[in-house]
MDTraj code that builds the backbone (N, CA, C; nanometers):
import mdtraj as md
import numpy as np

residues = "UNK UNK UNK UNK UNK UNK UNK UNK UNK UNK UNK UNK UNK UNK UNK UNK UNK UNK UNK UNK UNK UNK UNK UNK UNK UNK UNK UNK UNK UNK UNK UNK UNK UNK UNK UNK UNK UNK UNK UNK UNK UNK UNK UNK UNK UNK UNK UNK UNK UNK UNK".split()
xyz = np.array([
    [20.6044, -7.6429, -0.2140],
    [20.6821, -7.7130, -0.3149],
    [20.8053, -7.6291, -0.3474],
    [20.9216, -7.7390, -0.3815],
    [21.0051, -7.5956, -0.4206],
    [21.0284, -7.5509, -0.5509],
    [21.0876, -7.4227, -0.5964],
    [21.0458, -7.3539, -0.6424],
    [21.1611, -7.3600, -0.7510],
    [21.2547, -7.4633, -0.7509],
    [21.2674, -7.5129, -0.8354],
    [21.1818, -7.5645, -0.9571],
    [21.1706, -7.7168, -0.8970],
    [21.0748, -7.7519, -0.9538],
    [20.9787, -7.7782, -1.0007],
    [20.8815, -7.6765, -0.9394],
    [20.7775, -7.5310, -1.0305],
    [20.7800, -7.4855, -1.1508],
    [20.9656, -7.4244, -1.1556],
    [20.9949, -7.3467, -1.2189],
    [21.0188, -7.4653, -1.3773],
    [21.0521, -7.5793, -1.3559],
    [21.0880, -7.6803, -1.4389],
    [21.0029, -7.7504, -1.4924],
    [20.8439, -7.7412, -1.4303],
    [20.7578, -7.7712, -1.4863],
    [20.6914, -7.6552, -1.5778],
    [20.7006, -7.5259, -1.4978],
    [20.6391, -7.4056, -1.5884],
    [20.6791, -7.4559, -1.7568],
    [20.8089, -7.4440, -1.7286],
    [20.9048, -7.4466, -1.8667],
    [20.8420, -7.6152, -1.9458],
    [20.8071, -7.7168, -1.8940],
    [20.8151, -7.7976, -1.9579],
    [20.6578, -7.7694, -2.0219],
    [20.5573, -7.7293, -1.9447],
    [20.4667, -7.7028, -2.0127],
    [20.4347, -7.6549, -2.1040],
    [20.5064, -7.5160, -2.1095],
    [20.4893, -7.4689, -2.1981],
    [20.5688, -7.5066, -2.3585],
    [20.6813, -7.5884, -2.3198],
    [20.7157, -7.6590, -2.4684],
    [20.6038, -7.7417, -2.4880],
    [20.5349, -7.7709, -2.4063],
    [20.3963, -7.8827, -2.4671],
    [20.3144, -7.8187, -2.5425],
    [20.3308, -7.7229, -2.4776],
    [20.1911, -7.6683, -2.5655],
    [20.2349, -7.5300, -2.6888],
    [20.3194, -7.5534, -2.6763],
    [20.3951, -7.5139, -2.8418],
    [20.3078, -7.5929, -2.9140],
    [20.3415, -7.7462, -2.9341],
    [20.3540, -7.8455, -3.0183],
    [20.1963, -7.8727, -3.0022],
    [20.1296, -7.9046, -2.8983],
    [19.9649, -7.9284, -2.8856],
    [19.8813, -7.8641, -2.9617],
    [19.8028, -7.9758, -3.0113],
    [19.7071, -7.9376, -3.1125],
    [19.5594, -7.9367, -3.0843],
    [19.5926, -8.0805, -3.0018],
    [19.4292, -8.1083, -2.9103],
    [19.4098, -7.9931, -2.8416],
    [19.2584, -7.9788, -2.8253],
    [19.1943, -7.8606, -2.7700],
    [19.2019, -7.9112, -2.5594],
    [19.1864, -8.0097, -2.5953],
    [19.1212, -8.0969, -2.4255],
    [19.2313, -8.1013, -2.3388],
    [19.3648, -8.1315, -2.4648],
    [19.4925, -8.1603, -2.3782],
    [19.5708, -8.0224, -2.3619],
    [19.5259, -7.8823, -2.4245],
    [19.5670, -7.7545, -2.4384],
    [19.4503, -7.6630, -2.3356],
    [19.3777, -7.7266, -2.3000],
    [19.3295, -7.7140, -2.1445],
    [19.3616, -7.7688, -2.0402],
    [19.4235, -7.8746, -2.0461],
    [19.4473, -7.9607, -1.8941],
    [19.6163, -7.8587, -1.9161],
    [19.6809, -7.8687, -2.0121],
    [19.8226, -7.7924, -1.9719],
    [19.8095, -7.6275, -1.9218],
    [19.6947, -7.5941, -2.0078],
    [19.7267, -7.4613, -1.9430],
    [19.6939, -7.4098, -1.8001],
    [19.5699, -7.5450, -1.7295],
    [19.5368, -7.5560, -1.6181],
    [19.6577, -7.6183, -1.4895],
    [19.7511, -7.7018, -1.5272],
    [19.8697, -7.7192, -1.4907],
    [19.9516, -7.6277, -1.4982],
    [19.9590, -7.5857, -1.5977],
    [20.1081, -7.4402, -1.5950],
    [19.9902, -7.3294, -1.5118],
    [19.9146, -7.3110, -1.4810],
    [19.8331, -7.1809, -1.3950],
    [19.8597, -7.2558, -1.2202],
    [19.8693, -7.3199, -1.2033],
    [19.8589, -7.4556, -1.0945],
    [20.0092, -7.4218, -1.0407],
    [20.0967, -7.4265, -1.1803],
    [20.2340, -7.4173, -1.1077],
    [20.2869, -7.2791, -1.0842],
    [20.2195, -7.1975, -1.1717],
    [20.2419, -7.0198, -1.1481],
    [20.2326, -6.9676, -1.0646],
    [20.0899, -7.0345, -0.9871],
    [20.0398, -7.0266, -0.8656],
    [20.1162, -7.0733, -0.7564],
    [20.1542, -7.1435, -0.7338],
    [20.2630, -7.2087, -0.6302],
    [20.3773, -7.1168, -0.6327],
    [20.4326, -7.0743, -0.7204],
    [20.5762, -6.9881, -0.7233],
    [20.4949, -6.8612, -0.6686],
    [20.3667, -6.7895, -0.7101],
    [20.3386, -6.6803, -0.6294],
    [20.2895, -6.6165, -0.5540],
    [20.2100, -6.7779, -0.4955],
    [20.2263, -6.8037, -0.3182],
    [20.3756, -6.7952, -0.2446],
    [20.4361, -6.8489, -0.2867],
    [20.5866, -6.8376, -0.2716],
    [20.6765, -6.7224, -0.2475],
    [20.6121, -6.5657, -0.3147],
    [20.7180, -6.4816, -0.3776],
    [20.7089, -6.4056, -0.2155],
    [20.8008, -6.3203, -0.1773],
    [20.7745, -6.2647, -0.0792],
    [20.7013, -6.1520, -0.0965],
    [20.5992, -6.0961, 0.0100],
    [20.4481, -6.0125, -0.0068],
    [20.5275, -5.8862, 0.0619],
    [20.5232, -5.7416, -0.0308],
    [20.5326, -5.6165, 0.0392],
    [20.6639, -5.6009, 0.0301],
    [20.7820, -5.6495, -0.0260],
    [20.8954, -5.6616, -0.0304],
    [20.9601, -5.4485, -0.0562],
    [21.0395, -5.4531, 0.0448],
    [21.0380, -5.3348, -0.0149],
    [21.2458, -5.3225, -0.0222],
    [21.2433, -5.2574, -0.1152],
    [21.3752, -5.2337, -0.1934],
    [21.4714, -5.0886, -0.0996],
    [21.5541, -5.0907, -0.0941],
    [21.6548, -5.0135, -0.0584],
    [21.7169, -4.9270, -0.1393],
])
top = md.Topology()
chain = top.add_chain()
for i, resn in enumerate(residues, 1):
    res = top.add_residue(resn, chain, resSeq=i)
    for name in ("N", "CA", "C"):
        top.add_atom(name, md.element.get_by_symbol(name[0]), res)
traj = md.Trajectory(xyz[None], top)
């Protein structure tokens, strides 16, 4: 997926769950924002080494 729009869901989630009060629906988001964290750091490059 790209890693954009990963990055645009991370963010939208987490304004959700600012505002979330429900317990059920403050599990399914935080299981979505872990879902999309995950994708960006499958993504990141592994062993990267700096100059």
């Amino acid at each position: 997926m790209d890693k954009t729009i990963a990055q645009l869901n991370i963010n939208h989630y987490r304004r959700l769950l600012e505002k979330e009060t429900d317990e059920q629906r403050r599990r399914m988001l935080l299981r979505l924002l872990a879902e999309e964290e995950a994708k960006i750091a499958d993504n990141a490059p592994k062993d990267r080494k700096r100059r």
